[in-house]
N, C-alpha and C positions, 0 to 999 in steps of 0.2 A: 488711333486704332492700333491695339496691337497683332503684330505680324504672327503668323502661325509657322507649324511646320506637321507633315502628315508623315509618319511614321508607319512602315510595315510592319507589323508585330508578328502574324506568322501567316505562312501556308504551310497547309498539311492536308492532306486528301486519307480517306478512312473507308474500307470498306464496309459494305451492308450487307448479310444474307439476304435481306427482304427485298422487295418487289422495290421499285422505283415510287409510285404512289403513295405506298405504304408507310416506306420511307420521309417523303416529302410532307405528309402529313402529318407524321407525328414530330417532324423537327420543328416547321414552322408553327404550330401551335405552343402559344404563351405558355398556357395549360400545363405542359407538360416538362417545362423547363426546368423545375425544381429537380425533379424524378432524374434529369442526366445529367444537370449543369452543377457541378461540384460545389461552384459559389453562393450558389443559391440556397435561402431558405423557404423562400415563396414567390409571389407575382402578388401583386396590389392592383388597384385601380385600374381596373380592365376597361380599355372601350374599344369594342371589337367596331370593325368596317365592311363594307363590302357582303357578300355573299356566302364565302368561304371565312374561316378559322383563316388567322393570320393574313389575310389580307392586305393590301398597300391602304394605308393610311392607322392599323389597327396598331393602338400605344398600349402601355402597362408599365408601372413601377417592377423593377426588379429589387425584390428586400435580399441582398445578403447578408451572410453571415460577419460581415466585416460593420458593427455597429455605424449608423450614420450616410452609408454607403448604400444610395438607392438613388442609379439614374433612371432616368424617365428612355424608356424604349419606344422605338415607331419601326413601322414595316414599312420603308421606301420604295421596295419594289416586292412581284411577285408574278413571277411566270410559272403557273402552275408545275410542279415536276421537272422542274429546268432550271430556275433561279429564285432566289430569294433573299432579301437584303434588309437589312435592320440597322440605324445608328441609335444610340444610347448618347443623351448628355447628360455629364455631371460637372457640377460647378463649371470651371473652365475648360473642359475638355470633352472631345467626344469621340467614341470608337464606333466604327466603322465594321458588321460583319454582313460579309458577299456568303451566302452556301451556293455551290453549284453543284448540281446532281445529273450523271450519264448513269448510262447499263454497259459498261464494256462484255459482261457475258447476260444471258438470260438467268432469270429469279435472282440478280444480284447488281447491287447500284454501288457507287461507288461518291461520297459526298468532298467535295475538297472545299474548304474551309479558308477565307481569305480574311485576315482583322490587321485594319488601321488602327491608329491613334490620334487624334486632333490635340496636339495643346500646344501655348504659347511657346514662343523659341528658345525664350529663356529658362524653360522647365525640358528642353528636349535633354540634358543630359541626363539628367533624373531621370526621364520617363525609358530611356534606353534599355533600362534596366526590363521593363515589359518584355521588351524583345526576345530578352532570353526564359523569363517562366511562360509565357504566354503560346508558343507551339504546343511540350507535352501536357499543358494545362487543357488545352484545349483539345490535343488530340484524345487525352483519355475521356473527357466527358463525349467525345463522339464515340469512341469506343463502347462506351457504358450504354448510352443509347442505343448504339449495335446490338450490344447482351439485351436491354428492355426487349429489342424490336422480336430476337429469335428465342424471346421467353423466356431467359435464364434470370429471372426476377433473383437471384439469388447472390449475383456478382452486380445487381448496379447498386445506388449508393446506399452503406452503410446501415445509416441513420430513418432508413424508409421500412 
């Protein structure tokens, strides 16, 4: 068996204009993942779970822009408006994202964003490198969500 090693690649917390719900809604939906998530060119193979959009158990291929490059996603957990957790594997490895969602003021949420790494030990020096593009990578695609959520269709991505 080979030995692993779990790698923090980043925390960043982002704020939201919108509501707390509003918010939580439109992150954890597959759906809507191309429209903020910078890496993305679409979702594939949807099989939604549960009652609600994104749900625990609900998977989807993520098709990136990087040919080849398409893990398979699950929602691991899902506290309505509070938490929400998704790992992705591909080939040998798999990442790890926590969102957790407060209101430190009223009409305004604030999301912080926690992503792991899984892969073998002997690839941790390599994967180190995530470490460092993996914060503002990730903080801007929340950002651009933020611009989706308070309607500025005009700053999120590019290509839409």
């Amino acid at each position: 068996m080979t030995s692993t090693r779990r790698i923090l690649l980043a925390d960043v917390t982002v704020p939201f204009a919108s509501r707390i719900e509003v918010t939580f809604d439109y992150l954890v939906d597959p759906a809507n993942r191309p429209e903020w998530q910078a890496s993305l060119r679409a979702i594939s193979r949807s099989a939604p779970r549960g009652d609600v959009v994104g749900d625990t158990g609900t998977s989807w291929t993520d098709v990136t822009w990087v040919p080849g490059v398409t893990p398979r996603m699950e929602v691991i957990e899902n506290t309505p408006h509070r938490r929400w957790r998704e790992i992705g594997t591909w080939w040998f490895a798999d990442a790890d994202l926590t969102l957790t969602f407060s209101e430190p003021a009223s009409a305004r949420t604030e999301v912080q964003a926690r992503a792991f790494l899984t892969v073998p030990t002997m690839l941790v020096p390599g994967a180190s490198v995530f470490a460092q593009i993996t914060p503002p990578a990730l903080r801007a695609d929340l950002r651009t969500a933020a611009r989706v959520l308070a309607g500025d269709r005009r700053q999120s991505r590019p290509d839409r």
